[in-house]
C-alpha positions in Angstrom: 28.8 -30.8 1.3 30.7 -28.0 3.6 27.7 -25.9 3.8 29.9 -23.2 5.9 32.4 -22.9 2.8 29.4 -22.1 0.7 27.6 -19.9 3.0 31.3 -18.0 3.6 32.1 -17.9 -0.2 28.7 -16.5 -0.8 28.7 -13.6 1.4 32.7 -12.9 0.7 31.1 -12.7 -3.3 28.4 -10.3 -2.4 31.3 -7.9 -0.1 33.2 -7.6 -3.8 30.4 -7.1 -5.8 29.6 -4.0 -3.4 32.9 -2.7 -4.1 33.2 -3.0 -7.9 29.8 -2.7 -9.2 27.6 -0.4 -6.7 25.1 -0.2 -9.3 23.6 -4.0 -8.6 23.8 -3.8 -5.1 20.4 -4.7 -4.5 20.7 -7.5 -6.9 23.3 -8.9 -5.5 22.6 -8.8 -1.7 19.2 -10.6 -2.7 20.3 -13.3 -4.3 23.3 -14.0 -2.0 20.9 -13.7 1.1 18.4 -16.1 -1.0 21.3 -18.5 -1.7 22.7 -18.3 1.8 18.7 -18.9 3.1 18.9 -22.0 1.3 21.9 -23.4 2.2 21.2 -22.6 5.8 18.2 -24.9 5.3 19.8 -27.3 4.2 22.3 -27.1 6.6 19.5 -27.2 9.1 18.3 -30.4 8.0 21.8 -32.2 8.5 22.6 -30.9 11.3 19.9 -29.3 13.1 19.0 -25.6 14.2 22.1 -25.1 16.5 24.0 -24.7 13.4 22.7 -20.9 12.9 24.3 -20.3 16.2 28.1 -21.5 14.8 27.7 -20.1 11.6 27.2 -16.8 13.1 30.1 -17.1 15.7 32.9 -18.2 12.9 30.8 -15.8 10.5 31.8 -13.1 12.6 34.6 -14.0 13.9 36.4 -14.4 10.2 34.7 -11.8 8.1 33.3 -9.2 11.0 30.4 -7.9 11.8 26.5 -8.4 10.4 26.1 -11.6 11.0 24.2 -12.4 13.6 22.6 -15.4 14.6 19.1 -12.9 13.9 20.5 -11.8 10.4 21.2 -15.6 9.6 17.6 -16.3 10.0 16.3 -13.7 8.2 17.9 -14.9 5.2 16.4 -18.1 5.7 12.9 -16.9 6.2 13.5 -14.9 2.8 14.7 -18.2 1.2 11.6 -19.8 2.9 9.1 -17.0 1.9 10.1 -16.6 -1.9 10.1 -20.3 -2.0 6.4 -20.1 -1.5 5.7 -17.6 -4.0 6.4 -14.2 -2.6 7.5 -12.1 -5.7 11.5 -11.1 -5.5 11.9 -7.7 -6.9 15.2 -6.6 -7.3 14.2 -3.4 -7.7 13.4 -3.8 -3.9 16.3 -3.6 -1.1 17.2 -6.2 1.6 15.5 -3.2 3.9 12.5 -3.6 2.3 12.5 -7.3 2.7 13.1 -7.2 6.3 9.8 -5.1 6.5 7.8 -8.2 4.3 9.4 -11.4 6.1 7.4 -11.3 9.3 4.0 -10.8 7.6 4.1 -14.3 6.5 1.1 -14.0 3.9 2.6 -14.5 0.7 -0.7 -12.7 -0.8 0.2 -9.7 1.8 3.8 -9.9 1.0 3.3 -9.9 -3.0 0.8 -6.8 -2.7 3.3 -5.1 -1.1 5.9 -6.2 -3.1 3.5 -4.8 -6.1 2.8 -1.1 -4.7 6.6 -0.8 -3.8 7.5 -1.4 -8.1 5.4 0.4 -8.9 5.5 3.6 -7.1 9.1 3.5 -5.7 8.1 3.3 -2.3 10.9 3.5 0.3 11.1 1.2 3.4 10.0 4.0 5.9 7.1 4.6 3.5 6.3 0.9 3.0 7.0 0.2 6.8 3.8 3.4 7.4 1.6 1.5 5.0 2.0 -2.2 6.7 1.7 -0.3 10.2 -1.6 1.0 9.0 -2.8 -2.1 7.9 -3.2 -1.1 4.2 -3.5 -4.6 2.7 -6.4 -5.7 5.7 -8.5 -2.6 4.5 -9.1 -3.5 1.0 -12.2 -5.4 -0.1 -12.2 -8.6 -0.3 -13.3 -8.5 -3.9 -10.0 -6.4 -4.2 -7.7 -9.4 -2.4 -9.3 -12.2 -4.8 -8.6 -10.0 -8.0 -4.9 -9.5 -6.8 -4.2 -13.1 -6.4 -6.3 -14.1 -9.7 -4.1 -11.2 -11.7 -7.4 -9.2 -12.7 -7.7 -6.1 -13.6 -8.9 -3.8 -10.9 -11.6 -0.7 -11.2 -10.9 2.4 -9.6 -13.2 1.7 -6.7 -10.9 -1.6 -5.9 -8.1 -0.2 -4.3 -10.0 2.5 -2.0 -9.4 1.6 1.8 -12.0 1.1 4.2 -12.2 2.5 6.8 -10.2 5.6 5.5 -7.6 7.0 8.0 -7.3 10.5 8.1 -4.6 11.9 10.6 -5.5 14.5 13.1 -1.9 15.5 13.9 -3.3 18.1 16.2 -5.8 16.1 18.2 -9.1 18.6 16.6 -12.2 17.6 18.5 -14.0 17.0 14.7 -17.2 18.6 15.5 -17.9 19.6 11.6 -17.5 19.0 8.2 -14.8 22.0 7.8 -12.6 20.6 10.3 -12.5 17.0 8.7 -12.0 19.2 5.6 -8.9 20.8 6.8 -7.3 17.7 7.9 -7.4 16.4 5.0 -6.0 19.2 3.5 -3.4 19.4 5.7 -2.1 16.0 4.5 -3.8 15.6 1.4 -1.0 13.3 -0.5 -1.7 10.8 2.2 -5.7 10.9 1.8 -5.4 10.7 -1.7 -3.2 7.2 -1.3 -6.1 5.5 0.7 -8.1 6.0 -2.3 -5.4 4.3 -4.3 -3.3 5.3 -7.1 -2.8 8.1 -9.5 -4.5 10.8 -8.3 -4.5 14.7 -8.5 -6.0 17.5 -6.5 -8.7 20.1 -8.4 -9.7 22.0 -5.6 -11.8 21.8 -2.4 -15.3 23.8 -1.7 -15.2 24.0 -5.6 -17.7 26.3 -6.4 -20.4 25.0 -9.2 -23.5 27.1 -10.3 -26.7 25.1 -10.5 -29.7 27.1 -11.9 -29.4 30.4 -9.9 -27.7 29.0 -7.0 -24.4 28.2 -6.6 -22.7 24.8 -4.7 -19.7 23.5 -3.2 -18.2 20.2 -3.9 -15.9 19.0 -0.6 -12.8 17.7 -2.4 -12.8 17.5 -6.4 -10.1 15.4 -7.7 -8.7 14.0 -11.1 -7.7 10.0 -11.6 -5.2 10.2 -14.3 -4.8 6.4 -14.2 -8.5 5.9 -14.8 -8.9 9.5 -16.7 -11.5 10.1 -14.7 -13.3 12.9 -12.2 -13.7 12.0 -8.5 -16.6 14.1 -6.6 -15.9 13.6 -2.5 -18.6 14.5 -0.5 -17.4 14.5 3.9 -20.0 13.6 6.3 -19.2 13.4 10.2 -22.2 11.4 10.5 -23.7 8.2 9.5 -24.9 7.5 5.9 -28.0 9.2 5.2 -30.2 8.7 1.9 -29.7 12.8 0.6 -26.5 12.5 0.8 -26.7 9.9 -2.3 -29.5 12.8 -4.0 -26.5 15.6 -3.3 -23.5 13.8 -4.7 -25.3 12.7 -7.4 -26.1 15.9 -8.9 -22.6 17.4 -8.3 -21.3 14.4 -10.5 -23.7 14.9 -13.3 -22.9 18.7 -13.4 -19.3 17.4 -13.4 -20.1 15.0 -16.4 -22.3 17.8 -18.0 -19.6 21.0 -17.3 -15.9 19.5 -16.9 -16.0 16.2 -18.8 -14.2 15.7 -22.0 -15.6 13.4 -24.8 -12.5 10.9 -24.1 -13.2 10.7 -20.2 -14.8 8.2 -18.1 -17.6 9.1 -16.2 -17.5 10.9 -13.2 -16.8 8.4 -9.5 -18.8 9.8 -6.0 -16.8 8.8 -2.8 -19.2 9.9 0.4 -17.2 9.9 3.2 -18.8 9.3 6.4 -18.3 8.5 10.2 -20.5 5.3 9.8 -21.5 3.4 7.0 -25.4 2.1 6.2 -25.6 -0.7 4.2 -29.1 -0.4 3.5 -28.9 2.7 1.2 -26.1 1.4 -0.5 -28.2 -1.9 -1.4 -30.9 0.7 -2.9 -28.8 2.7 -4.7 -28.7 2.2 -8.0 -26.1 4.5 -9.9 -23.0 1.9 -8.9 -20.6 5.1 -9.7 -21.4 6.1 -6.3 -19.2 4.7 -3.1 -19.6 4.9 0.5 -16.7 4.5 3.2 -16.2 5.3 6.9 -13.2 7.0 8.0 -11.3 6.7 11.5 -8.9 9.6 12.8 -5.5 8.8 14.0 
């Protein structure tokens, strides 16, 4: 077999298909770059890795430039990584596959894959979420669910630690000020919680009795159809802080919910989780999780 033929003829095919149909592009450059991985390892096998090297030279020498001895690897690690079960979305571009490729994971990869299908994530979005080590911060109840196809709760997908950026360097010294950087990038807070969700308001006032409280951040999950009561804490967890949120969800429950909602979710946010309360605390609607500043 002239493996160079075939790798030439496909890559010539994918050049025209560019031209006449810009609509399938992605298509098309994925399963030419998956087709040219493979042949590439085959190649490889015959004749052993040197052969990259003399592709690329006569690749570039006859049809220009773009491919490189690192570009003709890369197509084989994508052969070599959807060969092993990563998912190939054609939705997805080749840009976003050159992100994926060096994670190696194929349970990394495919999460990615996943959150990139389903909320059209671009590569300098999706290259932000790998930096930030997204798929490490999930629970590991999350990462078994995701392999096994389950269903997830609402609770699955929130990171831990949160990271909350501090553009401006604030020396966090109270509750306001890791108020108001959240605010200040609240679209990026409310994706380390997960999916789907809307901002209500912050210090929303509620009137217990005679005397009326603030909830921190009050937010809708439209995914779950459900309330979410944030409670921010720059210190460790501390037992009245379960007492606190607690209430402010049953007045939610009591005041906002609808008859077709799920009950309300409690997220304390804290500089340093406790274990120990969380063991003792028995309404399982309420979640604890540190936070880091970057």
């Amino acid at each position: 077999m002239n493996y160079y033929n075939e790798i030439k003829n496909e890559l010539i095919n994918n050049e025209i298909t560019k031209r006449v149909k810009y609509y399938s592009i992605n298509k098309s450059d994925l399963n030419t770059y998956y087709n040219v991985g493979k042949l590439l390892a085959e190649a490889g096998k015959h004749y052993g890795e040197g052969i990259i090297k003399n592709y690329s030279k006569r690749l570039t020498e006859e049809l220009g430039k773009g491919y490189t001895t690192t570009s003709l690897k890369r197509m084989r690690q994508f052969y070599n990584i959807i060969e092993k079960g990563a998912l190939l979305g054609h939705q997805l571009t080749w840009s976003h596959y050159r992100e994926l490729i060096p994670l190696k994971d194929i349970n990394k990869i495919n999460y990615y894959v996943n959150i990139c299908l389903k909320n059209s994530i671009t590569r300098d979005e999706l290259k932000s979420r790998i930096k930030s080590k997204e798929y490490e911060r999930l629970p590991k109840d999350t990462k078994v669910k995701l392999i096994n196809k389950e269903d997830n709760k609402i609770e699955d997908l929130i990171k831990n630690p949160i990271i909350i950026h501090n553009k401006n360097n604030y020396d966090v010294v109270s509750e306001n000020i890791l108020k108001k950087l959240i605010l200040e990038d609240i679209e990026s807070f409310m994706k380390e919680l997960g999916n789907y969700y809307s901002f209500v308001g912050s210090e929303y006032k509620i009137k217990i009795g005679n005397t009326y409280n603030y909830i921190d951040l009050l937010l809708f999950n439209y995914e779950y159809n459900c309330f979410v009561v944030i409670e921010l804490k720059i210190t460790s967890l501390k037992k009245e802080h379960i007492g606190q949120i607690e209430i402010y969800m049953n007045y939610i429950d009591n005041n906002l919910k609808k008859i077709n909602m799920d009950k309300t979710i409690g997220i304390i946010i804290v500089k340093k989780d406790n274990r120990y309360i969380m063991e003792y605390c028995s309404d399982k609607r309420i979640l604890s999780k540190e936070y880091v500043l970057v």
